[in-house]
N, C-alpha and C positions, 0 to 999 in steps of 0.2 A: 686590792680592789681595782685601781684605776690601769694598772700594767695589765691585768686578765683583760679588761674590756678593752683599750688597745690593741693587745696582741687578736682579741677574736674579731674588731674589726678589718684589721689586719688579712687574719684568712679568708674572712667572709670575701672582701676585694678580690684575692687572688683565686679564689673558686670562681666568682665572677667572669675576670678575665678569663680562664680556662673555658672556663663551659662556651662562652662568647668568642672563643678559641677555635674550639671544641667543634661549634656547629659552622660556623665559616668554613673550617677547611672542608668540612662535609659538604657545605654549599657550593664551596669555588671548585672542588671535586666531580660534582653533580654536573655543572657548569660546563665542567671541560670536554665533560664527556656528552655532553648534548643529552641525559637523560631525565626528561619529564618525570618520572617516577622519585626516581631519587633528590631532585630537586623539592619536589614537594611535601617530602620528608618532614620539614620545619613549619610547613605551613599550617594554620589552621581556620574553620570561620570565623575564628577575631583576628586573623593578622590582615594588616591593611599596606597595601602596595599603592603611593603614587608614582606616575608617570608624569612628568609636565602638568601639573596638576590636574591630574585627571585621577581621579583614586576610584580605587579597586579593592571589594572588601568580598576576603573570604574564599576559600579553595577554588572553587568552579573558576571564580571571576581573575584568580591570581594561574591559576595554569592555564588561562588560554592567550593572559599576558606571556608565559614560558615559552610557550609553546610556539608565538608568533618570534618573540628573542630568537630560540634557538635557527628557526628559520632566514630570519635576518642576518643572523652574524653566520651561519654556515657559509655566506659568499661572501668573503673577506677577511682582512686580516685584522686582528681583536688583540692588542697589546695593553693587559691589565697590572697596573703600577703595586706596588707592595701595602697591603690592606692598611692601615692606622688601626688601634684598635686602645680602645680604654673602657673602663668594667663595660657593659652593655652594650658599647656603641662600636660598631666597624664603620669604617670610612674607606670608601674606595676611588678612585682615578681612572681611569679609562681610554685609550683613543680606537676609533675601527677606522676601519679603512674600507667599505664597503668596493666589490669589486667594478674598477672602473668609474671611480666617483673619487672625492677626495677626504681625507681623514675629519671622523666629527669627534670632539671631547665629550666626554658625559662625565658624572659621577653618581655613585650611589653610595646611602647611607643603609643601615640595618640597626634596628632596635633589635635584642635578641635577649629574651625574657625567657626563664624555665627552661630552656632546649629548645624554644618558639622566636621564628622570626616574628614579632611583635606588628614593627613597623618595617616599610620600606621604601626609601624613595629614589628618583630613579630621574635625572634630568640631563638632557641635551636636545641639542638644536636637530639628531640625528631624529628624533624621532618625529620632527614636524614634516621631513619630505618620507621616511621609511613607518606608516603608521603601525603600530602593533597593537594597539586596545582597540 
């Protein structure tokens, strides 16, 4: 009895981490590539994206935050640190370097539920002089 129930929480975890895996690379893929569409892939109208607390719920509201991102970091340089990841939760690091300015840190988290970016949150001092919401 008790070894079966270990062992399937066991896999349950590691499907977890996968699929949470899974749609990150798809996300930081989407990312690289500057494409709003595929970025949007994970999103739905319950997933919720803060900015500097400033939260954003819901596809319309989360792609015109994308959309302002990819315009921002297209002028500069974007050096993203190696994801953290444990079941559900990605953790990222970040520095830009906007061009002709000096480098800001951020970081962001992602809840990622079912194949769904759940939650999102998104913090640096970049976005107080560079507005995107």
């Amino acid at each position: 009895g008790s070894t079966l129930y270990v062992a399937h929480l066991r896999k349950s975890c590691m499907s977890t981490v996968e699929e949470t895996r899974k749609v990150w690379e798809e996300h930081i893929k989407a990312w690289d590539a500057g494409d709003l569409d595929a970025i949007m892939v994970h999103y739905t109208e319950d997933s919720v994206l803060i900015l500097n607390n400033t939260v954003k719920k819901g596809t319309e509201a989360v792609r015109n935050v994308f959309d302002n991102l990819f315009k921002l970091f297209s002028n500069g340089n974007n050096i993203i640190y190696p994801a953290v990841i444990k079941g559900e939760v990605v953790y990222i690091t970040w520095n830009f370097t906007p061009t002709g300015d000096s480098s800001y840190f951020g970081t962001d988290s992602f809840v990622i539920q079912n194949g769904i970016i759940a939650y999102q949150t998104i913090a640096s001092t970049l976005y107080d002089k560079y507005l995107v919401v």
